[in-house]
C-alpha positions as CSV (number, residue, x, y, z in Angstrom):
1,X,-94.7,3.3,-150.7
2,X,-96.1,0.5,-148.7
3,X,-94.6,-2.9,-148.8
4,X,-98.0,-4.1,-150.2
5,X,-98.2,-1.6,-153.1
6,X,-94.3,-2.8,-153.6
7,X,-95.6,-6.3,-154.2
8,X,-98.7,-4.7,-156.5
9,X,-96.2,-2.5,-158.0
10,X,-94.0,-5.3,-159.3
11,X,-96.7,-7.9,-160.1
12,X,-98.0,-4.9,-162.4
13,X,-94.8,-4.7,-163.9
14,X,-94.5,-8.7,-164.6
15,X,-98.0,-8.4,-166.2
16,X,-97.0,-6.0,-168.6
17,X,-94.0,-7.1,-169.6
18,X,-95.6,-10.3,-169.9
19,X,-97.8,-9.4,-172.3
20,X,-95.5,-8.3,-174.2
21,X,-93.5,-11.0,-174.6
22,X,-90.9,-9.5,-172.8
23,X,-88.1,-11.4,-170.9
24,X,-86.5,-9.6,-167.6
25,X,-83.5,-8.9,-169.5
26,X,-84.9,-7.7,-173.1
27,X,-86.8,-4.9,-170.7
28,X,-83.9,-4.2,-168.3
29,X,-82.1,-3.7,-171.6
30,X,-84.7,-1.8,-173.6
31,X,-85.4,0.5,-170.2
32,X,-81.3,0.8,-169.4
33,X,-81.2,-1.0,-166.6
34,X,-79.4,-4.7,-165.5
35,X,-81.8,-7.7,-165.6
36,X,-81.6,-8.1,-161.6
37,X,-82.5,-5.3,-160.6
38,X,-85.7,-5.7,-162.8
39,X,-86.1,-9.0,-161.1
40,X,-86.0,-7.0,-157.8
41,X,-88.4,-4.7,-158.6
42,X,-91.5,-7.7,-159.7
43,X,-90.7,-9.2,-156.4
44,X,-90.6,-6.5,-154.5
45,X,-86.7,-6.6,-153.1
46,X,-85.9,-2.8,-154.5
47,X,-87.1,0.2,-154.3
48,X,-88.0,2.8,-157.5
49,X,-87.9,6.0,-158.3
50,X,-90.0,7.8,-160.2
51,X,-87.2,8.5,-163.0
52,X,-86.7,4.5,-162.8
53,X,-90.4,4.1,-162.8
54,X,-90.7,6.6,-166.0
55,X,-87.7,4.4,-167.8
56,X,-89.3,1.0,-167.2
57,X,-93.0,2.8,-168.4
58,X,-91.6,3.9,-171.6
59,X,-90.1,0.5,-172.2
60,X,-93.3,-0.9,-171.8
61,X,-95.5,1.3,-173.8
62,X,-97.7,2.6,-171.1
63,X,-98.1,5.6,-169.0
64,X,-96.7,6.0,-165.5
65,X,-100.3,6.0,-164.0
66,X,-100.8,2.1,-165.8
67,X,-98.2,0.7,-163.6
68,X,-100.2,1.5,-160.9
69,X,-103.7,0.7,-162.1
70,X,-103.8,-2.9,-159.9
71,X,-107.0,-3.2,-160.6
72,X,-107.7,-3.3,-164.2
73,X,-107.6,-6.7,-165.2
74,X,-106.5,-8.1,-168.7
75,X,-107.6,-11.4,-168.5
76,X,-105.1,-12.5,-171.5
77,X,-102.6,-12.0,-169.2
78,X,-103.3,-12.9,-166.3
79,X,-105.6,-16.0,-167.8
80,X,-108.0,-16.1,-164.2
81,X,-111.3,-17.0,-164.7
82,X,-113.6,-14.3,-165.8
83,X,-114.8,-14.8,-162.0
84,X,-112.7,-12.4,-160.6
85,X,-114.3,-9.9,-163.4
86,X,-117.7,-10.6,-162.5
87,X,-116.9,-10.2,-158.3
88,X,-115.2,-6.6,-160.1
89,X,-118.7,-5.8,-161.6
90,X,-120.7,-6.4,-158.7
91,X,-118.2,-4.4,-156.0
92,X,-118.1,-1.4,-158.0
93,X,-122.2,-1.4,-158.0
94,X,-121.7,-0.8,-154.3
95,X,-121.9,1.7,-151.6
96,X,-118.2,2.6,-150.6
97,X,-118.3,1.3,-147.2
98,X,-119.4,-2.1,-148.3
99,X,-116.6,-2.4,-150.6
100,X,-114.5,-1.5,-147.5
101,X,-116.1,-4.3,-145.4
102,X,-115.6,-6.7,-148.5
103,X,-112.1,-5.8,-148.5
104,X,-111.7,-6.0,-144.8
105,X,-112.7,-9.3,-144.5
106,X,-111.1,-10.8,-147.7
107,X,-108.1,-9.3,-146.2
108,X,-108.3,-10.8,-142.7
109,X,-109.5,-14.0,-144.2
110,X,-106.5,-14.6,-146.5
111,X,-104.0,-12.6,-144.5
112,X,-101.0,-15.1,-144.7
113,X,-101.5,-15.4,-148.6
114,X,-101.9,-11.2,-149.6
């Protein structure tokens, strides 16, 4: 896994549990594991496997495959303006390689802060 998807990986995981209500430790305890090392895992310090990542699903109520959906966005939890929904709309009415460009430059553009 790439050190980018770690950082998706675990924001996911704060979102969810988030929404739940959850604390760190109420999930690390609910999923078996020790508070720190679910702190590791939303900031991207530890690696997972996928029996960890199938403990820490279960916890939360989802499926596997929802911890990696980044790109579904619940705006109750993550409270953005419905902007970043609308720019969602419109780049999924394109053609692939000008969502590629989009994300190309988005990427160089904000490279220190992705």
């Amino acid at each position: 896994m790439s050190d980018r998807d770690q950082v998706l990986l675990g924001k996911r995981i704060r979102d969810l549990r988030k929404a739940r209500g959850y604390s760190q430790e109420y999930l690390a305890e609910i999923s078996g594991f020790h508070y720190t090392y679910i702190g590791g895992l939303e900031r991207a310090q530890k690696n997972v496997t996928l029996a960890n990542l199938i403990k820490i699903a279960n916890a939360l109520e989802v499926g596997v495959y929802d911890l990696f959906e980044y790109t579904k966005l619940d705006s109750s939890v993550d409270k953005k303006p419905s902007d970043i929904e609308k720019i969602m709309e419109a780049l999924i009415k394109l053609p692939s390689r000008d969502v590629k460009k989009i994300k190309d430059f988005v990427y160089n553009m904000f490279e220190d802060k992705i």
